[in-house]
N, C-alpha and C positions, 0 to 999 in steps of 0.2 A: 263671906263665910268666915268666920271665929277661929281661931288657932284653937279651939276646944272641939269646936263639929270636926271640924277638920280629923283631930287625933282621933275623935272616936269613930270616925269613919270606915280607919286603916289601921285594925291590931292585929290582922295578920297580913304577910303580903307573900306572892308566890314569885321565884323568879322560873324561867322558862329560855332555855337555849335549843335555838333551831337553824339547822343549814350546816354548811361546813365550819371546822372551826379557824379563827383565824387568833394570832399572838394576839396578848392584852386579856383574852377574854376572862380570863381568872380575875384580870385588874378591876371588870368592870364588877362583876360576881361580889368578889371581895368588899370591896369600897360600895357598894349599893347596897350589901347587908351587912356591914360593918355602920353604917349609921341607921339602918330600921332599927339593930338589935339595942345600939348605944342608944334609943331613944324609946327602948322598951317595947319594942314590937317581936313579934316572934316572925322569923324567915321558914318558908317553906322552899327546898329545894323540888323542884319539879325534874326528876331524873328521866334523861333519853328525851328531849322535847316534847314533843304532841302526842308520841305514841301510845301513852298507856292512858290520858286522858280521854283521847274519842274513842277509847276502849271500854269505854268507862259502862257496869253494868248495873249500876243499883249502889245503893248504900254500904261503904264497907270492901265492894271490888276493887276498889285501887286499897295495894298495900302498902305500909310504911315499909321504908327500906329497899324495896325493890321498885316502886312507881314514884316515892316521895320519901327525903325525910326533910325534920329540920337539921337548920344548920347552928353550930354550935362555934364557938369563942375556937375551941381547938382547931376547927375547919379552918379558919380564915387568919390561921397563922403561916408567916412566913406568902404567901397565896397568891400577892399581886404580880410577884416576879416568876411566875411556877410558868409550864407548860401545859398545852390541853384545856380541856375544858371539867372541870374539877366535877359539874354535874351531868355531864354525858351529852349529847345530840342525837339528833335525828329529823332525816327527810318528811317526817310524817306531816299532810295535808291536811286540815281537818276543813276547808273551804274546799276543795279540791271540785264539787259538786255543783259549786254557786257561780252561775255562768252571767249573774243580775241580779241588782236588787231586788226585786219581783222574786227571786229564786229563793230568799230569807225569810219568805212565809210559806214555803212547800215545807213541810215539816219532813218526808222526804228527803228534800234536797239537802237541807239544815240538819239532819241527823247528828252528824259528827261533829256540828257546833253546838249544837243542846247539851250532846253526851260529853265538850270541854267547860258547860257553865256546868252540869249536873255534877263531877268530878270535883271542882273548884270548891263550890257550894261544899259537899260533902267532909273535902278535910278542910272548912272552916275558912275559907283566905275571902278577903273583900277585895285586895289589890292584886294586878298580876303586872311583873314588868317583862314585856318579853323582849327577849334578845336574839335580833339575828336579820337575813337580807332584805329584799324589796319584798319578797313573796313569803316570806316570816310578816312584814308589815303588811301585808295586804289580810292573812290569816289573823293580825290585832284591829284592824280595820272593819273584819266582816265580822270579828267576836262581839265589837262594839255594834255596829249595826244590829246585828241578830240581839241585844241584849235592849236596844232600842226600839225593837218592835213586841217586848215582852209584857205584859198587862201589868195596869198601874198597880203597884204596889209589890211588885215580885222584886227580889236578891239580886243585886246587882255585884258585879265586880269590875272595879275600873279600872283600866287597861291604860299601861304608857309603853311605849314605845324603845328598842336603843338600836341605832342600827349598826348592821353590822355587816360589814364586807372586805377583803382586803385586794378585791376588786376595782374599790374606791369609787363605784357609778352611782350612789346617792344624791338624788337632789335633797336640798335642804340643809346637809353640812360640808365644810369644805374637804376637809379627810376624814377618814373612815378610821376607826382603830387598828391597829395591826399592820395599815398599807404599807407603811416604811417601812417593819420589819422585812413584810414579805420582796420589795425591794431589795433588800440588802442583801437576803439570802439567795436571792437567785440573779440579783449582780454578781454576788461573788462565784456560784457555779458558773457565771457567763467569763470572767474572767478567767477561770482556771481552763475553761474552752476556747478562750482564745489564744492561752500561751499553747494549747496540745494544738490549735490549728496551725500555729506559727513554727511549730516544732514537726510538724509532719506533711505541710504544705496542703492544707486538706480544710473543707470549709465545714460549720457547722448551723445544722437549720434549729434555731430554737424556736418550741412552741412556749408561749409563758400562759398562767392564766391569765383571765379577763374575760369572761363568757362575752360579755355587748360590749364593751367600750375600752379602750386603749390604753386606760392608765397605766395599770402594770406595763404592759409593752416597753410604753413607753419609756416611763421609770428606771425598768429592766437595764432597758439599751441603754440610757444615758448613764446611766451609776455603773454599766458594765463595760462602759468602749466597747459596743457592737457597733458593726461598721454599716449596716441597715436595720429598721423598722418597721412593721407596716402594723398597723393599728384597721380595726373596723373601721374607724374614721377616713379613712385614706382611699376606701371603697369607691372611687367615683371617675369619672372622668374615664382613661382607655382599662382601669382597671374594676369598673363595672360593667355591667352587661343587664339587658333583657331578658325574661323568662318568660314564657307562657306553660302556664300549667294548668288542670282543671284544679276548682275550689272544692268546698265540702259541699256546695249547692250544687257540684256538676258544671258549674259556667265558666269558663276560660277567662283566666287572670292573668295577668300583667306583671310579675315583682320583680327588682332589683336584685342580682345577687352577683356573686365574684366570679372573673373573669379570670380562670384558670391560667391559659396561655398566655395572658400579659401579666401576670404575676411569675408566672416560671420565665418570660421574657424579664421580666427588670432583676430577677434576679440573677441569669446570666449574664445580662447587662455589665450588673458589681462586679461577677468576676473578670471577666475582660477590659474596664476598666482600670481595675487594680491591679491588674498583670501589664499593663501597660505603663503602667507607673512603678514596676518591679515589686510587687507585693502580690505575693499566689496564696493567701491564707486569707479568711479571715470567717466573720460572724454575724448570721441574719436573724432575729428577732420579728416572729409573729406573734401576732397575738389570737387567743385559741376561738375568737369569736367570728373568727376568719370562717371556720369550719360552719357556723348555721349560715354560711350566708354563700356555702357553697350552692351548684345547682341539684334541683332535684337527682338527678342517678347518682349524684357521690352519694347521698346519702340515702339511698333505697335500703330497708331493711335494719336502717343501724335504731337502736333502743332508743327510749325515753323514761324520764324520770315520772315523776308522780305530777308534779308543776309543766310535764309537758316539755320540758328542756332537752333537746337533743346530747346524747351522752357524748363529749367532744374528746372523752380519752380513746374512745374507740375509732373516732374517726380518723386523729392523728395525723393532723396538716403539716407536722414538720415535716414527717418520712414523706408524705407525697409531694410535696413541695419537693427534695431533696432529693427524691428517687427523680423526678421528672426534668428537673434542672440539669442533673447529672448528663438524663439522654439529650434532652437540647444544648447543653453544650457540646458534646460530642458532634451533633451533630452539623453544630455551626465552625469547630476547630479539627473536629478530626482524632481528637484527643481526648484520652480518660482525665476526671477529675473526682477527687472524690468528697464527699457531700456526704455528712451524717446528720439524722434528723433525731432530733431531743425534746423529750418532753420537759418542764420544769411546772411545780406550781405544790405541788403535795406536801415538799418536804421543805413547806416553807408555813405549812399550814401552823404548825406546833412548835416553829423555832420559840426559843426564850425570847421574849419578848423585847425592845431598845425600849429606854428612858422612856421619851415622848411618845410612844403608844402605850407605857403602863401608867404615865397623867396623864395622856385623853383619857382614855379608856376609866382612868380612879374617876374623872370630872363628870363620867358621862353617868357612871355609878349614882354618883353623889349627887349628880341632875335627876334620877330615876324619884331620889328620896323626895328630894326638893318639890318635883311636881305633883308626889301622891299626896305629903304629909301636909307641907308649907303651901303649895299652891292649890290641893284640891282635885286637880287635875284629872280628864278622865277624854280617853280619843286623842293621845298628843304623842307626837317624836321628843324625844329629849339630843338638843341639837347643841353644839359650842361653836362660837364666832371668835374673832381676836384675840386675844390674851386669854383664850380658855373661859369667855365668859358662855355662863349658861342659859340657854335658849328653851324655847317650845313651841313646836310649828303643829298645828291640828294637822288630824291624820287627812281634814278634808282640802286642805292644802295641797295636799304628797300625792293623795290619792284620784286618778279619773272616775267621775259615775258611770260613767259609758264605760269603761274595759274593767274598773274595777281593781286594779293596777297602778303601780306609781310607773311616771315616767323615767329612762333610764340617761343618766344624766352624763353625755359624752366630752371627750375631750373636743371644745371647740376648735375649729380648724383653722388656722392663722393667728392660735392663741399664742402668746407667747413660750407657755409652754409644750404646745407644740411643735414651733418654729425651733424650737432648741431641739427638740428631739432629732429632727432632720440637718439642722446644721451639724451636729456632733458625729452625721455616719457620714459616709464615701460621699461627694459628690459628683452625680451620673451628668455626664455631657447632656444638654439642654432641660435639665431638670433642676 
């Protein structure tokens, strides 16, 4: 393809931010329409993610200013270092219906992805780059499929990819934008909790985020001197267990999930431990993905989001953790202790951004351009390897045909970095 198809391709482009926000994200915003505009394309801000798109009614119902504007030279001043996310979010699902491929021709089921290409079409954009988690990718995933099964000769808009999590569970790049900040910020609340337990002989249970996988946890602990961790990864062995529960078919299933009492066990463990060794304080880091993997009756009745995700602020595995620790050790020494259980992960979402997540996050921008304008690109993640070089991985890579889903990319167990994470806390006699 010609550096001239190419351009004509892509004279307008839409960016789109979805899920929670994490630091950088301005960076990526900025730097991704800092080179469409310098190269004479017009930027369409897509405000509040998907929501006002698969709202979309006809020609005309989405409004500039309130659903879309563009973005202008003033916008993207001072922008990469800001906080927030300059064009708003939002949970909104517009796959939420499509349970299968096969489900991208119910027009039905497709509704709310007709009505994000009918919207697109409408204010004029051929490119859209959307920004945000696994299940943001999987909604650029189904846009591209659904716009793949549209009769020859119909409007297309081609779709890349940026991810985004400060979660850090993507496969396909090594870090995620934002994850070090969020690191930082809730080491150093870890710290400031561990001089108050040091100062009042009292322990404290942190929940960090990390919906599936351990990074943050981990991260957390080790940049905070927490004196334990336990990560989803760590699930196994006396701290899993068997469930039987019925399915959505009625039939009696088999799953994996956490082992309550040998988690409130290892955690009294640390304290008796460490009171043996003359230290009555200190600091346990979970990670919050503990909570879906608790058993069915913790979680009877507690909410779901739009993607199906168990709401894990409400479940709040530190206070039970902490609340339950408390009465086992009493009940093993006879003596109070006290045990405060902490949320962390929110007030980490919109810190100011460090250095190295406003150059990923510019690179990963600047990757966005790369693959609409220079490479053409359409169904692709915009991914950086080594020294920030710029990548592209198809979405059919990232993505399962059977679940329809990317797989979520866990801290490997006897990685190095994981081995660090466990060397740095208490070490439990025979553990």
């Amino acid at each position: 393809m010609s550096d001239a198809v190419k351009a004509a391709e892509c004279k307008r482009v839409a960016l789109v931010f979805s899920g929670g926000p994490a630091p950088a994200a301005n960076a990526v915003i900025g730097a991704a329409a800092t080179c469409f505009r310098r190269s004479g394309r017009e930027v369409v801000a897509v405000l509040h993610g998907y929501s006002g798109l698969q709202s979309f009614d006809g020609p005309g119902s989405l409004r500039e200013g309130e659903h879309w504007r563009l973005l202008t030279d003033r916008d993207l001043r001072g922008l990469r270092n800001s906080r927030g996310v300059v064009i708003g979010t939002a949970r909104a699902n517009p796959g939420a219906a499509i349970g299968s491929l096969a489900d991208l021709d119910d027009a039905k089921k497709n509704d709310r992805l007709a009505r994000v290409h009918g919207a697109l079409l409408d204010i004029g954009v051929d490119g859209l780059v959307s920004i945000g988690g696994d299940d943001t990718l999987r909604t650029a995933n189904l846009f591209h499929e659904y716009q793949n099964r549209l009769p020859a000769g119909s409007r297309r808009v081609r779709v890349v990819h940026i991810p985004k999590t400060i979660d850090n569970d993507y496969r396909g790049i090594d870090f995620t934008f934002g994850f070090f900040t969020a690191v930082d910020v809730m080491a150093q609340e870890i710290l400031n909790l561990r001089a108050d337990a040091l100062a009042t002989s009292s322990y404290f249970v942190v929940e960090s985020m990390g919906r599936r996988a351990g990074w943050l946890a981990y991260g957390v602990a080790i940049a905070g001197e927490a004196h334990m961790v336990v990560g989803v990864e760590d699930v196994v062995g006396e701290l899993a267990m068997d469930e039987e529960a019925p399915g959505e078919d009625g039939k009696t299933r088999t799953t994996a999930c956490l082992n309550m009492d040998a988690l409130v066990d290892r955690v009294v463990d640390l304290i008796v431990a460490r009171e043996k060794g003359g230290k009555g304080y200190g600091v346990i880091v979970l990670a919050e993905g503990l909570a879906e993997l608790l058993p069915a009756s913790y979680l009877a009745g507690v909410a779901r989001d739009e993607h199906g995700h168990v709401s894990l602020g409400k479940v709040d595995i530190g206070k039970m953790v902490a609340r339950a620790a408390g009465d086992r050790y009493k009940q093993r020494t006879g003596r109070d202790k006290k045990l405060n259980g902490v949320q962390l992960g929110y007030e980490s979402r919109c810190a100011p951004p460090h250095a190295f997540d406003v150059i990923l996050g510019s690179q990963l921008g600047v990757g966005a351009y790369r693959a609409l304008v220079e490479k053409g690109l359409d169904g692709h993640m915009v991914s950086v390897a080594g020294q920030l070089e710029v990548q592209f991985v198809p979405f059919s890579e990232l993505i399962s045909k059977d679940t329809l889903r990317a797989d979520v990319r866990f801290v490997q167990r006897g990685s190095d970095f994981h081995r660090l994470a466990a060397e740095m806390g208490t070490k439990l006699p025979g553990r």
